[in-house]
C-alpha positions as CSV (number, residue, x, y, z in Angstrom):
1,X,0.0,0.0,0.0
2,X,3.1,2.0,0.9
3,X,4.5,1.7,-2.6
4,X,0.9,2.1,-4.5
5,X,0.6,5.6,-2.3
6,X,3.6,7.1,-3.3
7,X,3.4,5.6,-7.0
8,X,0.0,7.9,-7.3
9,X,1.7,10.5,-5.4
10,X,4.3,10.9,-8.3
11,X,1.8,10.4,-10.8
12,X,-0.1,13.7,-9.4
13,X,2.7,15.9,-9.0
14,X,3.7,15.1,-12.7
15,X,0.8,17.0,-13.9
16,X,2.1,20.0,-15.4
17,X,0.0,22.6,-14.8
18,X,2.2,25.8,-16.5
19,X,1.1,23.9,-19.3
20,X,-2.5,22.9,-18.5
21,X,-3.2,26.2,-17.9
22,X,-1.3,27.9,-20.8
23,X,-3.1,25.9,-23.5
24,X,-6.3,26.6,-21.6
25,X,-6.0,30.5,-21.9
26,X,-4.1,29.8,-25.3
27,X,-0.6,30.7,-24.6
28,X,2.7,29.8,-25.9
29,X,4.4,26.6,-23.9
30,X,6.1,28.1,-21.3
31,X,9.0,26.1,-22.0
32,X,9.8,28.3,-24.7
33,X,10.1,31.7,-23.6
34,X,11.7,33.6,-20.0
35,X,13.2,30.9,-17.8
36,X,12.0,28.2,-20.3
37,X,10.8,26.7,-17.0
38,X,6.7,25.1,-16.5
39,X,6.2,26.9,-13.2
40,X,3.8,29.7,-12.3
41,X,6.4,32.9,-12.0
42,X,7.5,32.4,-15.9
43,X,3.7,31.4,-17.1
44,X,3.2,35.3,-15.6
45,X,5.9,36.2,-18.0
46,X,3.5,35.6,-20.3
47,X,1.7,38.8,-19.0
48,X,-1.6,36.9,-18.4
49,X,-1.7,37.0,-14.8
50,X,-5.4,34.4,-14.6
51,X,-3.1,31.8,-16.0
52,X,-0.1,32.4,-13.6
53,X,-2.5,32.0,-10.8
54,X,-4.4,29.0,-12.0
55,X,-0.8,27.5,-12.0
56,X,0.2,28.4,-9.0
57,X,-3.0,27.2,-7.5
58,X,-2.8,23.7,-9.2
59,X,0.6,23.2,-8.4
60,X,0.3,23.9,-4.7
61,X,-3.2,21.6,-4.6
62,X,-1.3,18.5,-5.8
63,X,1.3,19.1,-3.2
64,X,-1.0,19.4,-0.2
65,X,-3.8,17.1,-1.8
66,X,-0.7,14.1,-1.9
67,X,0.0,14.4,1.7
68,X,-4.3,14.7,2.6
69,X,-4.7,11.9,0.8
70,X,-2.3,10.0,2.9
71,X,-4.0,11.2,6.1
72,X,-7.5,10.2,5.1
73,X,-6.3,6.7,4.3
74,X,-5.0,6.4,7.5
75,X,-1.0,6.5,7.1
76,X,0.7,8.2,9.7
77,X,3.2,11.6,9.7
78,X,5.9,10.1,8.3
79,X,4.4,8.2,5.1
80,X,2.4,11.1,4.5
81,X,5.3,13.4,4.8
82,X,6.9,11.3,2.4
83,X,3.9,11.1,-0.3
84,X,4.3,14.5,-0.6
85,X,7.9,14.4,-1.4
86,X,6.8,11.9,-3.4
87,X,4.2,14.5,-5.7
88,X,7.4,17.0,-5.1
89,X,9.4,14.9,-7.2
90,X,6.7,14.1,-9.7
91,X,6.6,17.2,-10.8
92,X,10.9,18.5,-10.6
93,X,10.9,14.9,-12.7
94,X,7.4,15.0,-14.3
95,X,6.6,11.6,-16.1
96,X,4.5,13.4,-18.8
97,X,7.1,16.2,-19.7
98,X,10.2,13.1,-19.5
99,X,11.5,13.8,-16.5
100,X,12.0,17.8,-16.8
101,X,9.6,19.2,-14.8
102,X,9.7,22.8,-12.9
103,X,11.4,23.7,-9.9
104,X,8.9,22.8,-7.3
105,X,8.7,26.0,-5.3
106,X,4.8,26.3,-5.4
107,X,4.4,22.5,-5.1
108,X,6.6,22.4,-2.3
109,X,4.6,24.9,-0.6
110,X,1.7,22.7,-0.7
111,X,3.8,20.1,0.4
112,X,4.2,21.7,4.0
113,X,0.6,22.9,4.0
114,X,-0.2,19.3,4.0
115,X,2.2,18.6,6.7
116,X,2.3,21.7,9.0
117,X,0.3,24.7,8.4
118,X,2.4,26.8,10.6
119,X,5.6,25.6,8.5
120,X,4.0,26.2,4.9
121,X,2.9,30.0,6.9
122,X,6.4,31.0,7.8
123,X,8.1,29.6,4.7
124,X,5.5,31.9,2.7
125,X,5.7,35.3,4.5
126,X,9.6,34.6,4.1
127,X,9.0,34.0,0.0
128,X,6.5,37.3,0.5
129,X,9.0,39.4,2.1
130,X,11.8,38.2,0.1
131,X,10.1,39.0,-2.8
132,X,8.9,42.3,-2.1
133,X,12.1,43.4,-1.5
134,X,14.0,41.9,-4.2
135,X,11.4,41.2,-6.8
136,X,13.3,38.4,-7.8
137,X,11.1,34.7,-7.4
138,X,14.3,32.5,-7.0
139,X,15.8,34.3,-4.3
140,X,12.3,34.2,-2.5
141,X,12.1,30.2,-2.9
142,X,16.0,30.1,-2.1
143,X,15.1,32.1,1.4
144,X,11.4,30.2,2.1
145,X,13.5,26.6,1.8
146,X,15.9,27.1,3.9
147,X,13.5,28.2,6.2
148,X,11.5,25.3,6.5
149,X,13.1,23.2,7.6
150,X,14.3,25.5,10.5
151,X,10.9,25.3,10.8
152,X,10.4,22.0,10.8
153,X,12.8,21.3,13.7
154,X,10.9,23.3,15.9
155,X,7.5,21.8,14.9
156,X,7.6,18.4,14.3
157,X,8.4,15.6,16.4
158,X,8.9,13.3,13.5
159,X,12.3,12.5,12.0
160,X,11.3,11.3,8.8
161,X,9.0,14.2,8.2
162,X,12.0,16.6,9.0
163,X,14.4,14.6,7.0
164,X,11.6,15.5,3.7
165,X,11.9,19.1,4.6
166,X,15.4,18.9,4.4
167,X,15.4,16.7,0.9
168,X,12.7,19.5,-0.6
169,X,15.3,22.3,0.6
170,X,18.4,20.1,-0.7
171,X,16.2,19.7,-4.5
172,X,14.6,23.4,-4.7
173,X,18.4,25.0,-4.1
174,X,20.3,22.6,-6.7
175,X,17.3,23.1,-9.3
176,X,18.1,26.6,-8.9
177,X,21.7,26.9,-9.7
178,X,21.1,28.5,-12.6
179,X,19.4,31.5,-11.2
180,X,22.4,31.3,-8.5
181,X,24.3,32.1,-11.3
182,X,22.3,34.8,-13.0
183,X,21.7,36.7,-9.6
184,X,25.5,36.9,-8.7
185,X,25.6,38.0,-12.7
186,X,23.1,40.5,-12.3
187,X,21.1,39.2,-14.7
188,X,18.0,37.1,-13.4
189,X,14.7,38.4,-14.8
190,X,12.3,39.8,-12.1
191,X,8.4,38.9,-10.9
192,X,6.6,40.3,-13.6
193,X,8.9,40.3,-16.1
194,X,7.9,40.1,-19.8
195,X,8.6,37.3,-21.7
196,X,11.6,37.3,-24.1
């Protein structure tokens, strides 16, 4: 049952929902312009701001709606914890798009909505904050995951669940060594962006 959880889990976080929602307002494939990447902050590069959101909402649903699912069947903290790594995973290595998925930063967030409110809260106002004063999305999800796990160790009592805060964190920074790059460059684009 273990194994049949997290197979689904995968399965739902490879739905990629950049693209859903860009053929569904009739958009380009957001693989092919900004950041080239199938995640909400380049789908608002596009300048249509409904599909953006529709991402970001769909992409944060499969995250928490992984790790709900494993509550309501009755698993405990750490299973669930780790189906939503599980949907995490699915969609940084999305079946449907071979393997290249997006970076996981709204997914992710889901992720710790499903597992502690209070960590997905204080991982968001960092991104918030972050973002505001930077305007650049990367460095927001670079600060929110290393902050959640700090949070984590606070919250939770459960190893395993800590040790998938720690994995999300380890992923969402190496999937964002290119924008490492281009912010020490000065040249990473900023929320809002157009699309080049």
């Amino acid at each position: 049952m273990n194994i049949i959880l997290l197979l689904a889990a995968y399965l739902l976080g490879s739905i990629p929902f950049a693209i859903v929602s860009s053929r569904l307002f009739g958009l380009a494939d957001p693989r092919e312009y900004g950041s080239g990447n199938p995640g909400a902050t380049n789908v608002l590069r596009s300048g249509n701001k409904g599909a953006a959101l529709l991402t970001l909402i769909g992409d944060c649903a499969k995250g928490w709606l992984a790790v709900w699912a494993a509550f309501a069947l009755g698993f405990g903290p750490a299973v669930a914890a780790l189906a939503g790594l599980a949907a995490f995973l699915g969609h940084v290595f999305s079946l449907l798009l071979r393997g290249k998925g997006g970076k996981g930063v709204a997914t992710a967030l889901g992720v710790l909505a499903g597992i502690n409110g209070w960590i997905a809260l204080t991982a968001l106002l960092v991104w918030i904050g972050v973002a505001a004063i930077t305007r650049y999305s990367s460095a927001a999800a670079l600060a929110a995951a290393a902050v959640a796990p700090l949070a984590g160790i606070v919250l939770l009592d459960d190893p395993i669940a800590i040790g998938v805060l720690l994995a999300i964190a380890a992923i969402l920074a190496w999937r964002h060594a290119e924008n490492i790059r281009r912010l020490r460059n000065g040249t990473e684009g900023r929320i809002g962006g157009k699309k080049t």
